[in-house]
C-alpha positions as CSV (number, residue, x, y, z in Angstrom):
1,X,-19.6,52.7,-11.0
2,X,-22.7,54.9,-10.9
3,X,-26.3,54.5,-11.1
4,X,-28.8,57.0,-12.7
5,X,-32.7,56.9,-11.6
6,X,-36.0,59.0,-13.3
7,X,-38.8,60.0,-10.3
8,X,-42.3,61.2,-11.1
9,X,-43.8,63.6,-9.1
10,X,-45.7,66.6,-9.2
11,X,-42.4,67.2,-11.7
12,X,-40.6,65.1,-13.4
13,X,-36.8,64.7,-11.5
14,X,-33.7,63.1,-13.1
15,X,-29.8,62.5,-11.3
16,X,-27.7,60.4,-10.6
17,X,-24.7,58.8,-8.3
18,X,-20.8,59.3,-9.7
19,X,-18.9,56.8,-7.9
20,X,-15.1,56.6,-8.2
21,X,-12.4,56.6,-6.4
22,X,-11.1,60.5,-6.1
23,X,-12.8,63.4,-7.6
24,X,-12.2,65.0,-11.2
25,X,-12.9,68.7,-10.5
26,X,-16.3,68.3,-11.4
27,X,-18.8,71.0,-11.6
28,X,-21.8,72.5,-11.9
29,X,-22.2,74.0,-15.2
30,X,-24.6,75.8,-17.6
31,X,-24.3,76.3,-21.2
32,X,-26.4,78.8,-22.1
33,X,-28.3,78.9,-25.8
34,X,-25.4,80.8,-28.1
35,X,-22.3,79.1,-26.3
36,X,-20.7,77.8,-29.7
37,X,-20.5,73.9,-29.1
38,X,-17.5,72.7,-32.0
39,X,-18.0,69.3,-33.2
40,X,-15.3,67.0,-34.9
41,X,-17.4,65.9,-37.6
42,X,-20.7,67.9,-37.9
43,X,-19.5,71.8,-37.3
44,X,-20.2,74.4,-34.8
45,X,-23.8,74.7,-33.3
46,X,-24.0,78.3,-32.7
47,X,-27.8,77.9,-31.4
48,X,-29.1,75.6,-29.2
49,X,-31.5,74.9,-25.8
50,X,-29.7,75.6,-22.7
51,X,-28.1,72.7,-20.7
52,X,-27.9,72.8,-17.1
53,X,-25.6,69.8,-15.6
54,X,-22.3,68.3,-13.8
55,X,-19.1,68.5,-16.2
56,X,-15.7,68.7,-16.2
57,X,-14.5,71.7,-18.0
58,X,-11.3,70.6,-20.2
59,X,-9.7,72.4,-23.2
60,X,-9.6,69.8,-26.1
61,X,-6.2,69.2,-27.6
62,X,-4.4,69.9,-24.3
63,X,-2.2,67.4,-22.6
64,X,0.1,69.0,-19.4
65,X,1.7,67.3,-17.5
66,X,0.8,67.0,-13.8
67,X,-2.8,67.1,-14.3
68,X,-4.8,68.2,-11.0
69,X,-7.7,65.4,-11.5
70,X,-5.4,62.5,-11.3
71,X,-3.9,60.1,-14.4
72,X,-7.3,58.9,-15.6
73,X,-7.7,62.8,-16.4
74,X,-4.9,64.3,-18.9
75,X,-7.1,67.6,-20.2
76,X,-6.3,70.6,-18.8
77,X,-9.0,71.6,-16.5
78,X,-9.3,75.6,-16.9
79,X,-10.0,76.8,-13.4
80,X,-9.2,80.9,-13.9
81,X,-13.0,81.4,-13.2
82,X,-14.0,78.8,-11.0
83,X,-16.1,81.9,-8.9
84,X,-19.3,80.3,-9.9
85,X,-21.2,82.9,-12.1
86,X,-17.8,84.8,-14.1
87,X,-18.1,83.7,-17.5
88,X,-14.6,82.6,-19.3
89,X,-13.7,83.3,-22.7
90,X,-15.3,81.8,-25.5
91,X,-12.8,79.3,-27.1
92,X,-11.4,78.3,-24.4
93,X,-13.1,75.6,-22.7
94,X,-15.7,73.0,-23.5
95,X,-18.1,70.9,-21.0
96,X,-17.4,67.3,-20.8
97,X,-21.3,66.9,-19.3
98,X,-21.8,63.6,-17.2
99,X,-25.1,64.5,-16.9
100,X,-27.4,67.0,-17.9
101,X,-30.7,68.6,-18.5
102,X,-31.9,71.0,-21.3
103,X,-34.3,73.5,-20.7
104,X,-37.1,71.7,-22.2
105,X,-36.7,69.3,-19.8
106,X,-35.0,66.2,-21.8
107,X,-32.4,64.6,-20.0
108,X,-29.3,63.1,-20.2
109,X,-26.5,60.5,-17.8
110,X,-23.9,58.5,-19.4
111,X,-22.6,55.5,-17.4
112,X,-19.6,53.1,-17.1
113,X,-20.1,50.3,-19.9
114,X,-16.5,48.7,-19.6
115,X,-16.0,45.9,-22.2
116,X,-19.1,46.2,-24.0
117,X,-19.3,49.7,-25.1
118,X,-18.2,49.9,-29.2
119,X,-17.3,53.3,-31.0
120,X,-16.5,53.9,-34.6
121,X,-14.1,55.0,-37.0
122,X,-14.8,58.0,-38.8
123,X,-13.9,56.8,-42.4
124,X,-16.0,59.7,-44.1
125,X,-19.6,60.9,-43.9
126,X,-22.5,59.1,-45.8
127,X,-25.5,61.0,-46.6
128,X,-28.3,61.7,-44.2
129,X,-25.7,60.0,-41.5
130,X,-24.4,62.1,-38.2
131,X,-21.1,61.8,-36.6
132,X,-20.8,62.5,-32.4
133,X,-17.9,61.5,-30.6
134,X,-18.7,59.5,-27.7
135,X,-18.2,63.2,-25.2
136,X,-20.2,65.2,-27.5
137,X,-23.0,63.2,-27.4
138,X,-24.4,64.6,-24.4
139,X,-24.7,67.9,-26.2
140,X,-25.8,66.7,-29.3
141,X,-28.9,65.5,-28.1
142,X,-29.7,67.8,-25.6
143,X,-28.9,71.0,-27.2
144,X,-31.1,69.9,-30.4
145,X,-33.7,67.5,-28.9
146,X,-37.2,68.5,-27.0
147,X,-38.5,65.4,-26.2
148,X,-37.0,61.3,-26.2
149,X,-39.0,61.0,-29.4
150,X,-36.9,63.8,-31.1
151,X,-34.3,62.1,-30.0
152,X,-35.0,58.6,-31.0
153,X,-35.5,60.0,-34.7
154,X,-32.2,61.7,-34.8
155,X,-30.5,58.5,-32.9
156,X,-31.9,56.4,-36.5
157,X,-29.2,58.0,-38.1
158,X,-26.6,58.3,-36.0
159,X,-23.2,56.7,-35.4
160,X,-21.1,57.1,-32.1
161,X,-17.5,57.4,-33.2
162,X,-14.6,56.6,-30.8
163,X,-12.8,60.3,-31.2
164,X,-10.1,61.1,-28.0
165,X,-11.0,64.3,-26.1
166,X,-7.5,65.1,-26.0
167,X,-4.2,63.4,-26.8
168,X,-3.3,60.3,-24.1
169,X,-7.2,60.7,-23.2
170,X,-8.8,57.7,-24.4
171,X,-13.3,57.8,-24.5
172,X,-14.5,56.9,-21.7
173,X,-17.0,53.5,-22.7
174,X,-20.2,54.5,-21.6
175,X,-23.8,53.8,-22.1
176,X,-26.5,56.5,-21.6
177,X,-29.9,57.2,-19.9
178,X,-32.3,59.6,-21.9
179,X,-35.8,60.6,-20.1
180,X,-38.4,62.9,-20.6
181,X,-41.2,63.0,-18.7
182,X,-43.3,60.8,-20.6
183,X,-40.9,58.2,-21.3
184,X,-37.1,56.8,-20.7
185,X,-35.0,54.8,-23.1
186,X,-31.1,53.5,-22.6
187,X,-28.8,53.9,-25.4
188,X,-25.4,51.1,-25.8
189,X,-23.4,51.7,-28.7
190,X,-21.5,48.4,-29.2
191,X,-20.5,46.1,-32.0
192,X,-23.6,45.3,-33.9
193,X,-24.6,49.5,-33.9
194,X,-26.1,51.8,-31.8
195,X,-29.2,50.3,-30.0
196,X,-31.9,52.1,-28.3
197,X,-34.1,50.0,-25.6
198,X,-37.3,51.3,-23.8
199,X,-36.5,51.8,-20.1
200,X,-39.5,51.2,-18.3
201,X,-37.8,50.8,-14.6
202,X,-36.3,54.2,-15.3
203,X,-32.9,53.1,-14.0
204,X,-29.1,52.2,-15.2
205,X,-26.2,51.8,-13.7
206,X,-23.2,49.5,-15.6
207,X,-22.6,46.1,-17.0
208,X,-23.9,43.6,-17.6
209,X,-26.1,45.0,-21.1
210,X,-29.0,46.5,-20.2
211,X,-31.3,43.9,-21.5
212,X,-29.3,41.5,-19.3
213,X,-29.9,43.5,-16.2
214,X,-33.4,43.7,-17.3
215,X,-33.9,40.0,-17.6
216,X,-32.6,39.2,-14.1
217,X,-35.3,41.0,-12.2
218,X,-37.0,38.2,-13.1
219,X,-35.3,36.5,-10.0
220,X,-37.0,38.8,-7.6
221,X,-40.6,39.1,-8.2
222,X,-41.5,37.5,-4.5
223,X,-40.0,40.5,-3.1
224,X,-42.4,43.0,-2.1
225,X,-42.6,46.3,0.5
226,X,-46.0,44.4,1.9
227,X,-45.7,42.1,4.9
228,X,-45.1,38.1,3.8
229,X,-47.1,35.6,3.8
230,X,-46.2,32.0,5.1
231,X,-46.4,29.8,1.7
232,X,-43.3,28.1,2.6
233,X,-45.8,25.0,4.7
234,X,-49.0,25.8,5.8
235,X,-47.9,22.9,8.6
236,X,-45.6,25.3,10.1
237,X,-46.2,28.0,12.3
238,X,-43.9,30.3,10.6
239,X,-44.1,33.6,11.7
240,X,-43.3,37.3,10.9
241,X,-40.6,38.6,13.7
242,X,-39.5,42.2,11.8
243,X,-41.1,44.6,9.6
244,X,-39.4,44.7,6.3
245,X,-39.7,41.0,5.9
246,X,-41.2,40.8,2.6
247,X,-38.4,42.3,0.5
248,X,-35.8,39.8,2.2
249,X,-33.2,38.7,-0.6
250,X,-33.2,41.6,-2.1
251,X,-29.4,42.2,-3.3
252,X,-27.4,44.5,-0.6
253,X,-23.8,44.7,-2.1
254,X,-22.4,47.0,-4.6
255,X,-21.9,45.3,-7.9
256,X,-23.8,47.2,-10.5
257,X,-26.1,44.5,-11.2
258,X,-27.6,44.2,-7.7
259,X,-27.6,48.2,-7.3
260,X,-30.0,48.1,-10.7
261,X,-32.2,45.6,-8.9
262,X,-32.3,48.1,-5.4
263,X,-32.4,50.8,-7.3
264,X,-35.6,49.4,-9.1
265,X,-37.2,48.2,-6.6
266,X,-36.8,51.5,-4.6
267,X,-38.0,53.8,-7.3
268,X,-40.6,51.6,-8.4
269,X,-42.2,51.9,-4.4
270,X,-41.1,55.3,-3.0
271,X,-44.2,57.1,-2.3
272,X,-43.9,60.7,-4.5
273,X,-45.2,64.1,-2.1
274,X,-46.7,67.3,-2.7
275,X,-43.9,69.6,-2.6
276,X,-40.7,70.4,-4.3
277,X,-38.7,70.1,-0.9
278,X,-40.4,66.6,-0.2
279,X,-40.0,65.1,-3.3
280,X,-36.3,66.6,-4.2
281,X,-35.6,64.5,-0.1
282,X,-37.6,61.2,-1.6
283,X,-35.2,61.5,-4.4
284,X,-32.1,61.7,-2.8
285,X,-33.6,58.7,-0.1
286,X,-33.9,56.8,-3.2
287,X,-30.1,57.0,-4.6
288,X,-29.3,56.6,-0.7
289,X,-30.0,52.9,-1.0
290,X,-27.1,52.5,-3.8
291,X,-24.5,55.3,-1.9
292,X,-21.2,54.0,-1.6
293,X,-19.4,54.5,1.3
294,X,-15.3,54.7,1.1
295,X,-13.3,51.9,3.1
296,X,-16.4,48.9,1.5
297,X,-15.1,49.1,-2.0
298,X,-11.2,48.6,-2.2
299,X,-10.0,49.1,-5.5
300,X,-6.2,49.4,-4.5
301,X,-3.5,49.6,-1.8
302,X,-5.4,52.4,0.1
303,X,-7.8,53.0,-2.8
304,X,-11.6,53.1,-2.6
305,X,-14.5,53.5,-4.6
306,X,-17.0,56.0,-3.2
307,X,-20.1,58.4,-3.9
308,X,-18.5,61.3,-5.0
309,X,-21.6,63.4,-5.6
310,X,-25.3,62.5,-5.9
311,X,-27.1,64.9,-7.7
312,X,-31.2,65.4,-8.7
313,X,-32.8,67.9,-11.3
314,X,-36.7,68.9,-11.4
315,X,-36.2,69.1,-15.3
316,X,-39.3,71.0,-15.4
317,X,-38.1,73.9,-13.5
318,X,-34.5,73.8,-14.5
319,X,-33.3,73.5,-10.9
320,X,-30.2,71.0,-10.0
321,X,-29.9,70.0,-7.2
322,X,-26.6,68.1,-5.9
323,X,-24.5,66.5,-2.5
324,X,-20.8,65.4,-1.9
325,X,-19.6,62.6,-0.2
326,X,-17.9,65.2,2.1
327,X,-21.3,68.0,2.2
328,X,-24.4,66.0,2.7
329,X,-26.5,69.4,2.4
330,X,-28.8,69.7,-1.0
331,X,-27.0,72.8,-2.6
332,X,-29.4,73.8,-6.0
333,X,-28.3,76.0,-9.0
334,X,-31.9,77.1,-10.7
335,X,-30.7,77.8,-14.5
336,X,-33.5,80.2,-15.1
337,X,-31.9,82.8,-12.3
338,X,-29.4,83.3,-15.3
339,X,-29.2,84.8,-18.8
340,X,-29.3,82.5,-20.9
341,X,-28.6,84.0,-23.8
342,X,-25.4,84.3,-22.8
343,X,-22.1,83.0,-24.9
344,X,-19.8,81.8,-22.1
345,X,-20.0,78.8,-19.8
346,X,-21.7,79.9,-16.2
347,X,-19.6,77.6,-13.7
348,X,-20.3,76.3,-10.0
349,X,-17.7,74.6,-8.1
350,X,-19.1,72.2,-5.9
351,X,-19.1,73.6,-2.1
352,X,-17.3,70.8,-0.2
353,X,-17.2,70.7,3.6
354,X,-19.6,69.8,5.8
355,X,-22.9,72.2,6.2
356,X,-23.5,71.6,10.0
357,X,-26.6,73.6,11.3
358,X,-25.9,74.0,15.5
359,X,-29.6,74.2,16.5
360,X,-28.1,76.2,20.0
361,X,-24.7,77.3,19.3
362,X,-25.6,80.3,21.1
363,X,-26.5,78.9,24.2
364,X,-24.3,79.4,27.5
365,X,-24.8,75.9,29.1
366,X,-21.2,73.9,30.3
367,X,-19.7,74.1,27.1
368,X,-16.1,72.6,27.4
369,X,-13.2,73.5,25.0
């Protein structure tokens, strides 16, 4: 489960929770403007904006066994030049992007859509028609598309197809956020086609369809961030004993549809600032509210669903910004401190640990071992 928000400051920011239940050796990763992306059924793209994002780096085809990201996983993740900036050969690896930003500031999330999400067979190309597998997607749009209205054309003639990865690697069923900063749309490919739906609370998490989940914040318009007002009886002398009264019943558990209405309702009141440093801390405040903590979502005998990275890009300035479950300090990887028109992938393993700032360390007091 996962939940992707859109937050308009003096930028415009885009991220996301991952939540799952162990981590997939996720990482930072850029793809700089002449890294060859190879599709299965529309070429190579030799040229293309630079992405900036959170991906699993696999080698298509591969299948070992023993994988190190668990059975859900069975690529081989290539992790010879996991030192953050060292380049690997071209050929070699390809980013499987969960979410992303290009440098012209369109961006990217795909979701959990379990059940309802529909790809295609590839029977042949028709004219004028494109053909993405449901992981190239990402790239597709991003490394081709300047704005959501570029995209919406190109998404006209589009179909998703439902092409594995990698042998025993089924597609993950997904349905996708786009944003610029002018507008945000959600994409669902299921049976009837590929849709495309304006998104104006600028949030997604998983099932049900989005329309659904759009429909049933209709149940909460009396919730408010303003004090309440007695209209229960004007005979009673009801009154207001704590602050934060007026938004009680909104939804506190986990399910993805109450995390959409939270998550709305956060974004749709968080107050933006003035700064880069106060607006990327409002962002991360806002995906706070739908942070899962491991041990209150049991999946399994000793198996929990938890955040394992929250993560927040200024799309304007190319600057991602991300935390772990286990490192709750904002680490940020600014694309534009690289070359990119570079070939090769530019990784960044995700620093895990605990950043703990000891304000007096080096003071003498009755410190006890």
């Amino acid at each position: 489960m996962c939940t992707a928000i859109t937050f308009l400051g003096e930028d415009f920011y885009f991220g996301r929770t991952l939540d799952d239940t162990v981590s997939r050796n996720e990482e930072g990763v850029i793809t700089p403007r002449n890294y060859p992306f190879a599709f299965r059924h529309m070429g190579e793209m030799q040229n293309h904006y630079a992405i900036i994002g959170m991906a699993c780096v696999g080698r298509s085809g591969n299948e070992p066994a023993g994988s190190p990201v668990g059975k859900a996983n069975k690529w081989e993740i290539d992790r010879q030049n996991s030192g953050g900036k060292e380049p690997s050969p071209i050929g070699r690896e390809y980013p499987l992007y969960y979410e992303a930003v290009n440098e012209k500031g369109l961006a990217m999330a795909g979701l959990n859509f379990v059940g309802n999400a529909f790809y295609q067979d590839f029977e042949g190309a028709e004219p004028g028609q494109e053909y993405v597998a449901q992981f190239e997607l990402i790239p597709w749009i991003l490394g081709q598309c300047a704005t959501v209205e570029e995209a919406r054309r190109r998404l006209e003639r589009l179909t998703v197809t439902g092409d594995a990865f990698a042998p025993g690697l089924p597609p993950a069923q997904l349905h996708w956020l786009l944003a610029d900063k002018k507008e945000a749309v959600t994409i669902e490919a299921v049976r009837e086609g590929l849709r495309v739906y304006e998104n104006l609370a600028g949030v997604l998490t998983n099932n049900p369809p989005f329309l659904e989940q759009m429909f049933q914040l209709n149940n909460y318009m009396h919730i408010s961030p303003r004090e309440p007002e007695n209209l229960f009886c004007d005979r009673l002398p009801l009154k207001m004993y704590s602050r934060g009264m007026g938004a009680l019943g909104l939804p506190g558990d986990l399910s993805s549809q109450s995390r959409f209405v939270r998550a709305v309702f956060t974004r749709m009141h968080a107050v933006a600032g003035s700064s880069e440093e106060e607006n990327v801390s409002q962002f991360f405040h806002i995906l706070g509210t739908v942070d899962q903590t491991k041990g209150c979502c049991q999946v399994g005998e000793n198996d929990y669903e938890m955040t394992i990275y929250t993560s927040c890009c200024n799309t304007e300035r190319g600057i991602y910004y991300y935390t772990t479950y286990g490192n709750r300090q904002i680490t940020a990887v600014d694309m534009h401190r690289e070359n990119l028109d570079g070939a090769s992938l530019l990784r960044y393993p995700l620093i895990g640990g605990e950043q703990i700032r000891r304000q007096n360390e080096n003071s003498c007091g009755d410190r006890r071992e």
